[in-house]
C-alpha positions as CSV (number, residue, x, y, z in Angstrom):
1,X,-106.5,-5.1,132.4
2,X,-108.4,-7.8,132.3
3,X,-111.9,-7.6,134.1
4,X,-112.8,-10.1,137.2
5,X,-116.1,-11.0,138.0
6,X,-118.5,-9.4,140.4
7,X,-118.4,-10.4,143.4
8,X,-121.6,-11.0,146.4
9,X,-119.1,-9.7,148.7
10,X,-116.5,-6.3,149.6
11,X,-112.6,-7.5,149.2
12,X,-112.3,-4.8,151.7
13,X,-114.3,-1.8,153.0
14,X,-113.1,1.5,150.9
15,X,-114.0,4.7,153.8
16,X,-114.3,8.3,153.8
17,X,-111.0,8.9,155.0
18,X,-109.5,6.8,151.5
19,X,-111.6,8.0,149.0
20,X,-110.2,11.5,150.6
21,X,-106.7,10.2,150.3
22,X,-106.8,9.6,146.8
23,X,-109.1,12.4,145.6
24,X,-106.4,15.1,147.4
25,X,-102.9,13.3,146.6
26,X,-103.6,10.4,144.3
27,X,-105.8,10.8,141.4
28,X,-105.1,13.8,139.7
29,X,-101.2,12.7,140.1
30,X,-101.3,9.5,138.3
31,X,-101.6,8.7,134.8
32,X,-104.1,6.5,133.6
33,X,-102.6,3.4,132.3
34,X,-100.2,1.9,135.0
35,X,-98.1,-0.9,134.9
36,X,-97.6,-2.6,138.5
37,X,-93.9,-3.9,137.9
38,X,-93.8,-5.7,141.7
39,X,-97.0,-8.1,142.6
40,X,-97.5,-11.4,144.4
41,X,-100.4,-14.0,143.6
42,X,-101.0,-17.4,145.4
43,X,-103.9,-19.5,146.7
44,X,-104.3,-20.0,150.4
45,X,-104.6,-23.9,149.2
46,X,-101.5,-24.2,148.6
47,X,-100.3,-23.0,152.3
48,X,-102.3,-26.0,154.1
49,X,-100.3,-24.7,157.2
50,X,-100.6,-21.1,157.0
51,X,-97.8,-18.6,155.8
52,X,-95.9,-18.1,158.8
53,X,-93.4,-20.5,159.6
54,X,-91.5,-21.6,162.4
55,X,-88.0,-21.1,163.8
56,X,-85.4,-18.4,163.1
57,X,-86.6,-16.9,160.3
58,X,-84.9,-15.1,157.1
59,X,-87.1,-12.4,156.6
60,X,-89.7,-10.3,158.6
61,X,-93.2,-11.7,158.8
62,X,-95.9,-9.1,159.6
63,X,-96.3,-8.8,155.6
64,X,-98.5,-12.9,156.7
65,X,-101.0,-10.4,158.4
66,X,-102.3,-8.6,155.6
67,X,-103.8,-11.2,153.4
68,X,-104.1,-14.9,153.3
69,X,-104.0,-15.2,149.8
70,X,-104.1,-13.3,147.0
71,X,-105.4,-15.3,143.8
72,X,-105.4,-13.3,140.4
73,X,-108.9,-12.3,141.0
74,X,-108.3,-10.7,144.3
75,X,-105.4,-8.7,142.6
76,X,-107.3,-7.3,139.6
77,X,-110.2,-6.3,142.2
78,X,-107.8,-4.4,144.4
79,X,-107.1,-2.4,141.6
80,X,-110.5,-1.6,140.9
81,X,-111.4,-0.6,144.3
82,X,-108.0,1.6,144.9
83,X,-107.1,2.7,141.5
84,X,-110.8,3.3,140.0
85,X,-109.8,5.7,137.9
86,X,-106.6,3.8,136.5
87,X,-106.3,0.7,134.0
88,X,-103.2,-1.5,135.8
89,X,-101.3,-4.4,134.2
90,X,-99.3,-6.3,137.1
91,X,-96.2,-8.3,136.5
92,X,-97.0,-11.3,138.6
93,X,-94.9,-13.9,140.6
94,X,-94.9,-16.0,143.5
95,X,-94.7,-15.4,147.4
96,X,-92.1,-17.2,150.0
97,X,-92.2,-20.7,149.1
98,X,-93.1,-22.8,152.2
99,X,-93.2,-26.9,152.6
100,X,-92.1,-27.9,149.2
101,X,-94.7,-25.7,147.1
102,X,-92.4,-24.1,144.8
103,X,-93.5,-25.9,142.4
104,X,-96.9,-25.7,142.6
105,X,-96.5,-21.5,143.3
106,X,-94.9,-21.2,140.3
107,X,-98.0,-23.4,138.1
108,X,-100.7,-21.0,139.7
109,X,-98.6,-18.1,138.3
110,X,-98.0,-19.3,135.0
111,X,-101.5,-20.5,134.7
112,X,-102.7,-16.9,136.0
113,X,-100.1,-15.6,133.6
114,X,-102.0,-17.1,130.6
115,X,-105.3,-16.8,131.7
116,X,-105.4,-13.1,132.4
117,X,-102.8,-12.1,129.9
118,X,-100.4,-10.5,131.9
119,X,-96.5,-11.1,132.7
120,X,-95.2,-13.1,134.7
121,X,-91.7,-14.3,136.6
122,X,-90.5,-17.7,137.9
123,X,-89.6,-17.8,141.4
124,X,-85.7,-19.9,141.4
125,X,-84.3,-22.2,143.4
126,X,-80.0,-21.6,143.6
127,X,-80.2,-25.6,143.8
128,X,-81.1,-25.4,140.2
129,X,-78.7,-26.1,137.6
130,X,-78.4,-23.4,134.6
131,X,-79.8,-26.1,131.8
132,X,-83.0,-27.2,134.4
133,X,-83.6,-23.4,134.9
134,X,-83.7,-22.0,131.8
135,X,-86.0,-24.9,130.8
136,X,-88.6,-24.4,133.9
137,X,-88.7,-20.7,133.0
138,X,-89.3,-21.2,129.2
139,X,-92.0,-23.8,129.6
140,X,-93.6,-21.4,132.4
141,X,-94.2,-19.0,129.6
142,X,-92.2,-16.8,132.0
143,X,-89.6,-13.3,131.3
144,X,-87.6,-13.4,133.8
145,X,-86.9,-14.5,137.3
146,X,-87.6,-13.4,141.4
147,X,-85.9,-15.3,144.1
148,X,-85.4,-14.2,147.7
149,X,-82.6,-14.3,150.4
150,X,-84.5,-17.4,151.8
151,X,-83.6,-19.7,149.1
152,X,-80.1,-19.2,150.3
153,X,-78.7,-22.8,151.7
154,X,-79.5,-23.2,155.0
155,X,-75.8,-23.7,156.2
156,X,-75.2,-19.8,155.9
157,X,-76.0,-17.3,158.2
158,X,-78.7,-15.0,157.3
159,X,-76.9,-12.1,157.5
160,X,-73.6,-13.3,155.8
161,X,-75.9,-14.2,152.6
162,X,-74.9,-12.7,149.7
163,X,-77.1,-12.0,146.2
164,X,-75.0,-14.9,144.7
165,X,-76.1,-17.2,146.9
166,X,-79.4,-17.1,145.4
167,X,-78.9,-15.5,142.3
168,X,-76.2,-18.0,141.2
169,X,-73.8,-16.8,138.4
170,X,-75.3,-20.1,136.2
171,X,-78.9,-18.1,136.6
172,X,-77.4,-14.9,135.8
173,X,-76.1,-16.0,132.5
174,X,-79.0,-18.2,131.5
175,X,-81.1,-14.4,132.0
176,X,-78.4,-12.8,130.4
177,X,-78.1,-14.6,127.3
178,X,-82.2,-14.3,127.1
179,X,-82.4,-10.1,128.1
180,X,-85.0,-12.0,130.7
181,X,-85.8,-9.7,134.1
182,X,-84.3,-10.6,137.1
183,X,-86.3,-9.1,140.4
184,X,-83.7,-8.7,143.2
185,X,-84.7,-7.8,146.4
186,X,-81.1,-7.3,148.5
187,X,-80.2,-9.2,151.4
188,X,-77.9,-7.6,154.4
189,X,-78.9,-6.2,157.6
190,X,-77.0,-2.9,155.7
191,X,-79.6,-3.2,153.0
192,X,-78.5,-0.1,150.0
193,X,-75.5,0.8,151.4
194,X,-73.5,-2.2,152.4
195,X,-70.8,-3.0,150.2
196,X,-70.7,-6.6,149.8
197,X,-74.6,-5.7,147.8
198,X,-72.8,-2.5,146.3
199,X,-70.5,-4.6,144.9
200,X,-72.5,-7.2,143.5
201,X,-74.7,-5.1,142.1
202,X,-72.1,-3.4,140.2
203,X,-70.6,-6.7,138.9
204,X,-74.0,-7.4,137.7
205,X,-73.9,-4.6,135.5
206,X,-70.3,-5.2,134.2
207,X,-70.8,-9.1,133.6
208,X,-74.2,-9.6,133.1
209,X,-75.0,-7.0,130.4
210,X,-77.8,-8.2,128.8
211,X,-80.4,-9.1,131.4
212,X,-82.7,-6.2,133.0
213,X,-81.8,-5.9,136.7
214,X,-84.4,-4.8,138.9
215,X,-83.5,-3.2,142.3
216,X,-86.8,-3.9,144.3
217,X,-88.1,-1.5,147.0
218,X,-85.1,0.8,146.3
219,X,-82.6,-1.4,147.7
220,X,-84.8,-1.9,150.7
221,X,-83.7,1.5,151.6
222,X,-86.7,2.2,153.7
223,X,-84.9,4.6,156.1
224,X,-82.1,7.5,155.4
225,X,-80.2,5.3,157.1
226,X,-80.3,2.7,154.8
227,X,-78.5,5.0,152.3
228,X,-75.2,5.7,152.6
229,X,-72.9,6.6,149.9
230,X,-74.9,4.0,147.3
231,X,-76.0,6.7,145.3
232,X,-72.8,8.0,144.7
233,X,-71.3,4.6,143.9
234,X,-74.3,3.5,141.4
235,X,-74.2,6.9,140.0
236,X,-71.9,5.6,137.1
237,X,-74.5,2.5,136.8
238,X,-76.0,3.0,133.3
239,X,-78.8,-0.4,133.1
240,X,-79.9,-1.6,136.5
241,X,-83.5,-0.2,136.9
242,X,-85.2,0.0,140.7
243,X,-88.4,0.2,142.1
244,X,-89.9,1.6,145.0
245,X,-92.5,-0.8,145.9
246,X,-93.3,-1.2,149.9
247,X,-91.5,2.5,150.7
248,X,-92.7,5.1,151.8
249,X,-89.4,7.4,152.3
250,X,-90.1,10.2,149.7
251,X,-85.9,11.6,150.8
252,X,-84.8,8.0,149.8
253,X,-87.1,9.0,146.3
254,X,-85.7,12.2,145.9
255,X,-81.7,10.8,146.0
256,X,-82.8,8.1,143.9
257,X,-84.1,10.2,141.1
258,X,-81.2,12.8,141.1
259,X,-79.0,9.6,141.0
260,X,-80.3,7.8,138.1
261,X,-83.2,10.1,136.7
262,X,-86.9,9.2,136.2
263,X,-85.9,6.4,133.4
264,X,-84.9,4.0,135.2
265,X,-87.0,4.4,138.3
266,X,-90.1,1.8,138.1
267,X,-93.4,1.8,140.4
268,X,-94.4,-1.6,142.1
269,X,-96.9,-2.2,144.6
270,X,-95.9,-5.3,146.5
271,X,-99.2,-6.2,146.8
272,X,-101.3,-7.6,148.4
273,X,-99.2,-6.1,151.5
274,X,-100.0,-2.8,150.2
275,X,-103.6,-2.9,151.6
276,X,-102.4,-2.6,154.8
277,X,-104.3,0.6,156.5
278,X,-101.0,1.7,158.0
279,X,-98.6,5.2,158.6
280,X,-94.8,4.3,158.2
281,X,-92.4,5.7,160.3
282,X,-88.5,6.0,161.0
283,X,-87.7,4.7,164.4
284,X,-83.4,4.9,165.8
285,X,-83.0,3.7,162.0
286,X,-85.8,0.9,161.2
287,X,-89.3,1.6,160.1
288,X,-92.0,0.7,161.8
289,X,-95.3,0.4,160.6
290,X,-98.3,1.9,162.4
291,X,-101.8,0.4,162.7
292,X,-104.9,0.4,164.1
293,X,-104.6,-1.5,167.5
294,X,-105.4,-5.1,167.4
295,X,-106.1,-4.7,163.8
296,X,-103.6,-7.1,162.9
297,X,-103.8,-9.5,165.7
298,X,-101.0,-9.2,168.4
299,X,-98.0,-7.3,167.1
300,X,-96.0,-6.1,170.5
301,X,-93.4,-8.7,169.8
302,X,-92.2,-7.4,166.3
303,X,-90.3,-4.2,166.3
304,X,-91.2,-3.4,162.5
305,X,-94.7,-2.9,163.9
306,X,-96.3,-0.1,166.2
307,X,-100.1,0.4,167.2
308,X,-102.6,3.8,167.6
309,X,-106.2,4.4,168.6
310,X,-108.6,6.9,168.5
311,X,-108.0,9.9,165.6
312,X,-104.6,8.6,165.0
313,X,-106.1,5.3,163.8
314,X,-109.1,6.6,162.4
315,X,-106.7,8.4,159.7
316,X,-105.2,6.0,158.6
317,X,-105.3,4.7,155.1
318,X,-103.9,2.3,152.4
319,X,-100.4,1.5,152.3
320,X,-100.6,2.0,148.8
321,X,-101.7,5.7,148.9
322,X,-99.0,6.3,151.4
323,X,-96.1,4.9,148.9
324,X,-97.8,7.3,146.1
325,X,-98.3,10.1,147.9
326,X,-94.5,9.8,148.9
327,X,-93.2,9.2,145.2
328,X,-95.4,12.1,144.5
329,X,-93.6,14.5,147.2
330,X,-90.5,13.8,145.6
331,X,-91.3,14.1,142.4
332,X,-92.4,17.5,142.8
333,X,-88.8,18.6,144.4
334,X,-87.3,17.0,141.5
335,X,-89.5,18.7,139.0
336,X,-90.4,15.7,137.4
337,X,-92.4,16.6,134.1
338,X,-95.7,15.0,133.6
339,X,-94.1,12.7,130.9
340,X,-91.6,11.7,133.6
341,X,-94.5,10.7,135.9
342,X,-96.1,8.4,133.2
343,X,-92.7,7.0,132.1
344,X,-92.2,5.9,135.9
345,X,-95.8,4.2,136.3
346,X,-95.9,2.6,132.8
347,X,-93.7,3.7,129.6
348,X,-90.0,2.7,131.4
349,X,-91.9,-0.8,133.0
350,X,-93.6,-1.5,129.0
351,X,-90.1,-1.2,127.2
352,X,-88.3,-3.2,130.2
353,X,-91.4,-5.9,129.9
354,X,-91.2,-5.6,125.9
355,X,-87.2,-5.9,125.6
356,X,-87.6,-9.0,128.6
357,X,-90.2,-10.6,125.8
358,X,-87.6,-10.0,122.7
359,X,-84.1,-11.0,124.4
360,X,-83.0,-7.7,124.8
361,X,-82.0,-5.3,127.1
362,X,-84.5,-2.2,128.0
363,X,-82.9,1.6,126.5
């Protein structure tokens, strides 16, 4: 990992109640060198507005409270200060595009990409055609692609979009004939278990059988709830790969691994969200995300989002020791070995990032 430069002032404070967090359930769990599969880098420069946007929007938006930006530097610090014991390579890409900076998102992270030698992905636009795609992606320097439900046209209904409406077939051939990673974070208010995903997913694998699918944040199965019978239908999947970045559900974990074993299960961060100071819980079957009150500003109108005081709030730590010390949990009721652990937080993420670099597809 590369090193950044000191700094006159704290990214963020680091407290007692962390540095207790990750001496009990963290340190000892993890193995040394980490590769992050699951990060987002961008300059606050290029939001002249701010993040959060206006209207009905596609996707939740308390993630906007966490950080303002998070350049390459601020990435590679958080690191130091919450994994000081860990070297970590990130896969980087872009955040939510927002008035017309797509392209300028995806220069920062190709420039960021080169400059601290680590991977990176374009972010797409479906408006692409397969000839201008493959040729933005290639002179980006980049392995493989993220998109997001957003970049859905507008005419369709946010909850009757579909992964092919932003992962058109044209892109999903360009990655396949190139073994290049595609980063696909599900859409549907049914998330894992809805069957329109289920079945796209699977026709993925069957057509597509060359590029390296990655599930992100499990499917967005952030509640049992969220699960269904998926695992039992992906259980004959044999490439797609997922990774647990933003969740905390260590049952979701445990199902996961029993479905598809330890060597296709990546760990991703989703930072910079992942320094929230925050406890998840399941609530009627949505998580909600506890925090200090008035932490983050006023949060009473967003139901993924639930405030405490006093002890309650003085415990609380990192989101990203929260997500660890759940993989952790369920790793130990699997009986993962300690070679399983390290192939989860670096070995399977180094072959997928080596096979994405060749043209082939991860084994």
């Amino acid at each position: 990992m590369p090193q950044t430069a000191a700094r006159t002032t704290p990214l963020f404070e680091i407290n007692a109640v962390d540095r207790r967090h990750y001496a009990a359930r963290i340190r000892d769990f993890l193995p040394r060198d980490i590769v992050d599969i699951h990060t987002h880098v961008w300059r606050a420069g290029d939001f002249p507005h701010g993040k959060l946007g206006t209207g009905e929007p596609r996707t939740v938006t308390w993630p906007a409270r966490v950080a303002a930006e998070n350049p390459i530097e601020d990435l590679l610090e958080t690191y130091r200060l919450l994994l000081p014991d860990q070297c970590v390579t990130p896969l980087i890409f872009a955040t939510l595009p927002k008035d017309g900076n797509l392209d300028a998102q995806n220069s920062y992270v190709a420039e960021c990409s080169r400059r601290a030698h680590v991977p990176a992905l374009i972010f797409s636009d479906p408006a692409w055609g397969a000839a201008e795609f493959e040729a933005r992606t290639r002179a980006g320097g980049f392995i493989g692609v993220k998109s997001y439900l957003s970049m859905a046209p507008v005419y369709i209904p946010t909850k009757e979009i579909r992964i092919f409406d932003f992962f058109p077939p044209q892109h999903l051939a360009v990655c396949d004939r190139h073994g290049w990673i595609v980063m696909l974070h599900v859409p549907r208010d049914n998330r894992l278990k809805d069957e329109v995903n289920l079945a796209q997913l699977l026709q993925i694998e069957r057509d597509y059988p060359n590029l390296n699918l990655i599930v992100a944040h499990v499917g967005r199965a952030y509640c049992g709830e969220d699960v269904g019978n998926a695992f039992e239908i992906l259980a004959g999947t044999r490439r797609m790969c997922f990774d647990f970045s933003a969740n905390t559900n260590d049952r979701v974990f445990e199902q996961l691994l029993r479905c598809v074993g330890p060597k296709r299960v990546l760990f991703g961060s989703d930072l910079p969200i992942l320094r929230m100071r925050m406890r998840r819980i399941t609530r009627d079957g949505h998580y909600v995300n506890l925090v200090s009150k008035g932490l983050y500003g006023d949060v009473s109108g967003d139901r993924n989002m639930g405030e405490v005081s006093g002890a309650e709030a003085d415990a609380l730590t990192f989101f990203l020791y929260e997500e660890l010390a759940a993989f952790r949990r369920a790793a130990e009721r699997v009986g993962l070995t300690g070679a399983d652990v390290a192939d989860v937080f670096c070995g399977n993420a180094r072959r997928l990032l080596a096979a994405a670099a060749s043209g082939k597809t991860a084994t």
